[in-house]
Structure formats: C-alpha cells, structure tokens
Kinemage of the C-alpha trace (Angstrom):
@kinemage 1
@onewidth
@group {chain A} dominant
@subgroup {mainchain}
@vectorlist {calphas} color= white
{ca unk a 1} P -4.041 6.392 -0.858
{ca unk a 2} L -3.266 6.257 2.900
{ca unk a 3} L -6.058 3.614 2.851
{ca unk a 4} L -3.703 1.192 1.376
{ca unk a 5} L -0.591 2.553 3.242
{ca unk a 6} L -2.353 1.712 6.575
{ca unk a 7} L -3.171 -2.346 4.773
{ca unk a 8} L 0.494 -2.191 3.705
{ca unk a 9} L 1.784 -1.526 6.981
{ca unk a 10} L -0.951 -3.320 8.947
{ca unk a 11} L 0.235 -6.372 7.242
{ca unk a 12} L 3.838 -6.331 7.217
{ca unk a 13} L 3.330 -5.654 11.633
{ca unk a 14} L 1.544 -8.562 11.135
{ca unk a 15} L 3.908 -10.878 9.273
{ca unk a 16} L 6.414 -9.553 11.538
{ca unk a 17} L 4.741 -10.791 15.006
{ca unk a 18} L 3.804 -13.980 13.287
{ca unk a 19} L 7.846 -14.714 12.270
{ca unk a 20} L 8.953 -13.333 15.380
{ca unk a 21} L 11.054 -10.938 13.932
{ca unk a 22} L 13.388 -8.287 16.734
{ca unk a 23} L 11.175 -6.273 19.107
{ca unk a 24} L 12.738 -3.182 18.395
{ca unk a 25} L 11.564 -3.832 14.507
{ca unk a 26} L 7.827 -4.223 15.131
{ca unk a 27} L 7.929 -1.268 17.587
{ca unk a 28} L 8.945 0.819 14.774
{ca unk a 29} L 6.350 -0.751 12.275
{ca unk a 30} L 3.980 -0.224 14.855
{ca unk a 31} L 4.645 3.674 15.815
{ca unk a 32} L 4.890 4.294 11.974
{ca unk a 33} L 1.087 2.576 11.978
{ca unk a 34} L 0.115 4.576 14.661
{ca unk a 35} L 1.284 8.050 13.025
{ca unk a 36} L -0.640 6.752 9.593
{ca unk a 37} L -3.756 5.907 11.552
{ca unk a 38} L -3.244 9.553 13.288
{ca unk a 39} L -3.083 11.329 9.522
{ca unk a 40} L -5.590 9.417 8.468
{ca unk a 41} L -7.986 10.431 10.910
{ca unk a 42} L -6.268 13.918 10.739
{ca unk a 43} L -7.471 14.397 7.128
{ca unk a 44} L -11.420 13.060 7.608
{ca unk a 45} L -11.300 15.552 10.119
{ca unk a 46} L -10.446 18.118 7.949
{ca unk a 47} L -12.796 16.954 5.400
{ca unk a 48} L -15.881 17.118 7.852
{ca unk a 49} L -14.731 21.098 9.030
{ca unk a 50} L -14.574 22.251 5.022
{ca unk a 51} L -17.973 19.924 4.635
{ca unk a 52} L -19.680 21.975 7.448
{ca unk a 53} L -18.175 24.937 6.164
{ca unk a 54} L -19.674 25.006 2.949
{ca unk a 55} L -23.231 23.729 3.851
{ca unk a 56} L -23.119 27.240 6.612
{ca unk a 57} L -21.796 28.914 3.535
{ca unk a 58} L -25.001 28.510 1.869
C-alpha cells in the first residue's frame, strides 16, 4: 500500500526533474516523499515493538 505510494511519487519527482518542471513543484513532490518515506518507516517500527511484544508475551 504505501509501498506503491512511495514508487508513485518517487517517479512522478523523477519525471519532474527530468522535464524541468517549476522548483517550487518538485519541492513539494519531494517533502510529500519525504513524509511517505517517514510513515513508512513509522509503521515497520511499530510492527517490530508489537513483534517483540508478543514473543516477551510468551
């Protein structure tokens, strides 16, 4: 799910260096990246705590 949010928006910064498109535009592609990559990294973190919660659980 974000998986392919991060590949959507990962290309489309992409296309837009390549076709030189406004400054201001990829900056914002690129911050909204940023935060995805963030969430992303926000949720495996939060998958490892409840992983090592359950096995100490035992």
């Amino acid at each position: 799910m974000i998986d392919d949010k991060i590949c959507e928006l990962r290309d489309k910064l992409n296309k837009s260096i390549i076709d030189g498109v406004d400054y201001g535009i990829i900056y914002k592609i690129s911050v909204e990246l940023d935060d995805l990559i963030a969430e992303y990294y926000r949720e495996e973190k939060d998958m490892q705590d409840d992983n090592k919660k359950a096995l100490t659980a035992v």
